[in-house]
Every structure is written in C-alpha cells, then in structure tokens.
N, C-alpha and C positions, 0 to 999 in steps of 0.2 A: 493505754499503750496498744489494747489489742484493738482498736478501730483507726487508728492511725497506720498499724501496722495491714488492717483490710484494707483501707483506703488506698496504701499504697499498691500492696498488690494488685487490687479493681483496676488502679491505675497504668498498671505493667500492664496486665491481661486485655484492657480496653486500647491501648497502645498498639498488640499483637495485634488484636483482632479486627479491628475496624480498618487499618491498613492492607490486610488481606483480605477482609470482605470488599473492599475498592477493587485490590486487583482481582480477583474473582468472578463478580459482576458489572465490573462498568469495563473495566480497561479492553474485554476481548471485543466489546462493540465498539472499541475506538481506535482498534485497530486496524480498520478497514475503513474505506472511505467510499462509497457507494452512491451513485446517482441514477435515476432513471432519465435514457436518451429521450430525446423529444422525435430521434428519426429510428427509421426501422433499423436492423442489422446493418443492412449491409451499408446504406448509408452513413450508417455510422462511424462504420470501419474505413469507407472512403474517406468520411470527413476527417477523421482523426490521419489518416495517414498524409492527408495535405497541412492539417494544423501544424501537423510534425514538421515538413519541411519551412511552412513558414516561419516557424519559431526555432530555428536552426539547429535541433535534435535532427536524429536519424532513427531511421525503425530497420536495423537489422536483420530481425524476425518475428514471424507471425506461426502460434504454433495452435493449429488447428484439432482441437481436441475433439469436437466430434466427430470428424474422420478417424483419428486416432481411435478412438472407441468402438467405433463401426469394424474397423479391420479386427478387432479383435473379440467381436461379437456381442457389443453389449450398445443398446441404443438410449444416445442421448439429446437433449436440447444443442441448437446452435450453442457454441462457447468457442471463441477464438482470444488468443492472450498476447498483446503484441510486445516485441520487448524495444523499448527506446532508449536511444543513448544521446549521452554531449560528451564529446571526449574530455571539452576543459575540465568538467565535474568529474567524471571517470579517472583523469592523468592528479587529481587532487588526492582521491583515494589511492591508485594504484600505487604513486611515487614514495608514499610511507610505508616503511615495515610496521609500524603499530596498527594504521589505517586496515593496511590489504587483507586484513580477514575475513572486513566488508565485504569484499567482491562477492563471496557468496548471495548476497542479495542485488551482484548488479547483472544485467542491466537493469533497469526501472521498468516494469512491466506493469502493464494495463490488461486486463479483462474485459471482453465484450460477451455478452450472453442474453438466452432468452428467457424472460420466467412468466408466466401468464399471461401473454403476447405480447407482455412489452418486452423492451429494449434496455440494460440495464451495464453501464459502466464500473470497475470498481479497479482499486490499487491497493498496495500496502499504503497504512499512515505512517509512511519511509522518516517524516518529521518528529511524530512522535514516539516512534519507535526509536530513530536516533538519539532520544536524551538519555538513552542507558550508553552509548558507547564514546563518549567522548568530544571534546570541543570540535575537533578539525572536523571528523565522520556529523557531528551534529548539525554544523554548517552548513558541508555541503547537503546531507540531506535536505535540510529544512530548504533550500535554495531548488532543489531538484523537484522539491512536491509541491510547491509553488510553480515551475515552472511547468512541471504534467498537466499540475489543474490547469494551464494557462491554457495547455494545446488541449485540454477536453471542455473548454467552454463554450465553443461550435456547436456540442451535441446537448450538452446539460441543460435540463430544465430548472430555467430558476422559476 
C-alpha cells in the first residue's frame, strides 16, 4: 500500500513540477520572437515602414527610445519601437466587452535595435501568447503575427 501510495504522490509532484519547470525555462524564450536584419538600422526602419503600407497595416507611431533616454541622461544603443495597426483586426478586439482587455497589448508593435553592430528585429509572440486568452483574442492574434512576420520579411535573414 505504501509504494502505491509513493507512486502516487511521485506522481502529483512530477505532475506539479515538470509543468513549471516548462514555464520557467522554455516559455520566456518563446515569447519573443527575434531576428537579426540583413540591413542596417535605418534601412530597416525604412523598409519595414513601406512593407507596412504594402501589406495594408498602418504604423501610427514610432517611439524613439534612444532619444528618449538621452534627454534624460542616460546613453543608449539605437532602439526604435514601431507600433502597427489593421483596424479590421483592431475593430475584432475592440467591438467585444470580454475581448477589449486586450487592447492593452494593441497596437502590434515591433522593435528595431542595435546589439554588436548588427541590426536586430523583435515582437511579442502575440500568437502564443494568445492561447491563454481566449478563442476570438487567439484568432485574431495568431492572424496579426502572421501578418507582422509578413511585413518584416524584407529585412529578415533567412
């Protein structure tokens, strides 16, 4: 009885534990989605802001962080964070009261930065992120990060 009754316990505990050793160590590296550009900064930045328009998103704002930083006395790497929108995907989230929590995560924003002289793209994983909140929110995500990747494959090095 009492190794039946270990067994089982081992089996709660190994249950617990290994599910949180997942979230732990794998999940925060997969929540980011990161590439290095194949052009320099500002290139980059160019291209992605025409990729935008071709693929009928909008880029509302571009929020320039090492300016930001400078004015307040602390010096860093180029890093510019663009935020892009589609209003269809947008008017999906906003139109539900369960949905519009979401919005705190919208617009869809991209990062451009420098790290030892390259050039390097990154986003929220808005896809895999959204399999915690729901069918409609997981949707439109998974559709939205799909579509970013779409307008940063100009820059990406495959």
């Amino acid at each position: 009885m009492k190794s039946k009754l270990s067994v089982f316990i081992g089996g709660v505990a190994a249950g617990i534990v290994v599910p949180f050793l997942v979230i732990l160590f794998v999940l925060p590296g997969q929540m980011f989605i990161v590439n290095e550009s194949k052009l320099g900064f500002d290139e980059t930045l160019q291209t992605i802001e025409e990729s935008v328009k071709e693929n009928g998103w909008s880029m509302p704002h571009q929020y320039n962080l090492q300016a930001t930083m400078q004015k307040n006395g602390f010096d860093v790497q180029p890093v510019k964070v663009i935020s892009l929108c589609n209003p269809v995907h947008a008017h999906e989230i906003l139109k539900g009261d369960n949905e519009r929590m979401v919005s705190a995560l919208m617009p869809c924003r991209v990062a451009v930065y420098e790290k030892n002289g390259k050039t390097y793209v990154s986003m929220l994983n808005a896809g895999l992120f959204s399999k915690f909140l729901g069918n409609k929110v997981s949707e439109v995500m998974n559709v939205a990060t799909k579509e970013n990747l779409k307008i940063l494959e100009p820059v990406i090095n495959n």
